[in-house]
N, C-alpha and C positions, 0 to 999 in steps of 0.2 A: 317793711320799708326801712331802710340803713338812713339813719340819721347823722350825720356827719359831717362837721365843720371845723374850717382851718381857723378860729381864733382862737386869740389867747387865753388863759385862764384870766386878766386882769381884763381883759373885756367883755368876757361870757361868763354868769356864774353858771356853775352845775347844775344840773338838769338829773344827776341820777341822785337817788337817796341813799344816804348813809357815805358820801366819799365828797369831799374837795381836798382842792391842791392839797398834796403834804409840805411842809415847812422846810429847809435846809438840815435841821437835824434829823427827820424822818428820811429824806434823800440819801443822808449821810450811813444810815444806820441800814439803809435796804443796800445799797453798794458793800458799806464793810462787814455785812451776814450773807454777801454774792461769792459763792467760789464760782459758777459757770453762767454760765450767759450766751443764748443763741439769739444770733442775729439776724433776723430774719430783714430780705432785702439785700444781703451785701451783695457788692459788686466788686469784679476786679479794676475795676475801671478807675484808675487812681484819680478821676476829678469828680468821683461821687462820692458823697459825704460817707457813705457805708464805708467805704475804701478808706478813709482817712481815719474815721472811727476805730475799725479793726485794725489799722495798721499801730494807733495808738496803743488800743488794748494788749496787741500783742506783744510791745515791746517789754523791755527789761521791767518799768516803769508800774507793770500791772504784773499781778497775777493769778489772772482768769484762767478758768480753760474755757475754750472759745470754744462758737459751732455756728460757722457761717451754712444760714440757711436759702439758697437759690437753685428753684429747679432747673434751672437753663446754665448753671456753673458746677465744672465738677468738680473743680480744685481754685481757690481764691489765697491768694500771700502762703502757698504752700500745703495751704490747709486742707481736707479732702470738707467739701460741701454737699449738703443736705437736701433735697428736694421738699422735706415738710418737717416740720414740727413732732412729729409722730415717727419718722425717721431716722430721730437724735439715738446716738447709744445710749442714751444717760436723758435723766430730766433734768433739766434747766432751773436753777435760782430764779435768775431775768431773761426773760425775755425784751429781747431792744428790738424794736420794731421801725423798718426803713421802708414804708408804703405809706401807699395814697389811703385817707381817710376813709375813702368807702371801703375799701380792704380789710381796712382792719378790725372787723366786727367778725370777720371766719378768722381769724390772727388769734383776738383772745380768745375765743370758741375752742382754739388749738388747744391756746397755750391751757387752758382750762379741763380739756380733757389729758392733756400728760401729768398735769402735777403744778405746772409751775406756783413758784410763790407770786414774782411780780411780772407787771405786765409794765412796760417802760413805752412811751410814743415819742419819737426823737421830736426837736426844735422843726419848730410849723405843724405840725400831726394831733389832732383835736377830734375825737372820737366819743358821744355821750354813748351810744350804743356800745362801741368799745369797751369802755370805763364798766358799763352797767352788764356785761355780761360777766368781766372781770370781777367785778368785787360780789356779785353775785354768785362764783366760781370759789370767792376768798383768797383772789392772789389783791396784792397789794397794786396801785393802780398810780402813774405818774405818767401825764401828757405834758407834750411841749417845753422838754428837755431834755438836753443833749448828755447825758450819759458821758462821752468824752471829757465835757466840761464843767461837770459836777465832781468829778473824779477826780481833774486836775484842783479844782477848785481845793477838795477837802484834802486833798496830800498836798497842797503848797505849791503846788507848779500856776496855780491862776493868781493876779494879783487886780488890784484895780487898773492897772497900766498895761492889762492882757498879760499873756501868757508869760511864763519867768523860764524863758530858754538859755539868757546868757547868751544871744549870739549879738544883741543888738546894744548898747548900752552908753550912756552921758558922759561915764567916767572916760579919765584919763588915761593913757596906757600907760 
């Protein structure tokens, strides 16, 4: 039976042994020991958060190698895409995961038999089965954040006023 629930870590504590939240500097240090990162879920579809995610990762701004993982896409932002985990040329750093909670317990099951080190669950994605097959596997384990904006965050593009684009600003011209 897949146990699996959308709250947050400040309203559920953990249910699996030996793992809770990791802190901003542990988030910080799984991202800057990340060269690759398959993201399982993306979409081409520019108003789903996958789409926005990759389209960020991609840019100049990062430097991942990606591996958009969707069996029903064969190419996303140019990219040639993955039908499984097991598929990937290469093993994966993180795995970013863009699925419904019950999913995601065959997700880290995957990510667990290629190699991965972390298993990542984007913002709303709260998985104890998940969590518990992962660190039971020894990848490193973070639900219910978004990847894009932990990244923006630790290279200085986040600030407390959102995002530091420079397209909007108080100042004078």
């Amino acid at each position: 039976m897949t146990t699996a629930t959308t709250s947050t870590p400040a309203q559920t504590p953990s249910a699996v042994p030996g793992w809770s939240p990791p802190g901003a500097g542990e988030r910080r240090r799984i991202l800057d020991q990340t060269r690759s990162i398959a993201i399982v879920g993306a979409s081409s579809n520019p108003a789903r958060a996958s789409n926005f995610v990759l389209t960020y990762l991609k840019s100049s701004v990062c430097d991942f190698d990606l591996y958009p993982v969707n069996p029903r896409e064969p190419e996303i932002l140019g990219m040639t895409t993955y039908p499984s985990l097991a598929d990937l040329p290469v093993t994966p750093d993180l795995v970013d995961v863009f699925r419904r909670p019950e999913d995601c317990p065959a997700v880290a099951s995957e990510a667990v038999e290629i190699g991965a080190k972390a298993l990542w669950l984007q913002l709303g994605i709260w998985s104890d089965e998940a969590a518990r097959i992962a660190v039971g596997g020894g990848l490193t384990v973070v639900m219910n954040r978004c990847v894009k904006i932990e990244h923006a965050r630790f290279a200085g593009g986040l600030h407390l006023a959102g995002f530091d684009t420079g397209v909007i600003s108080s100042r004078r011209r």
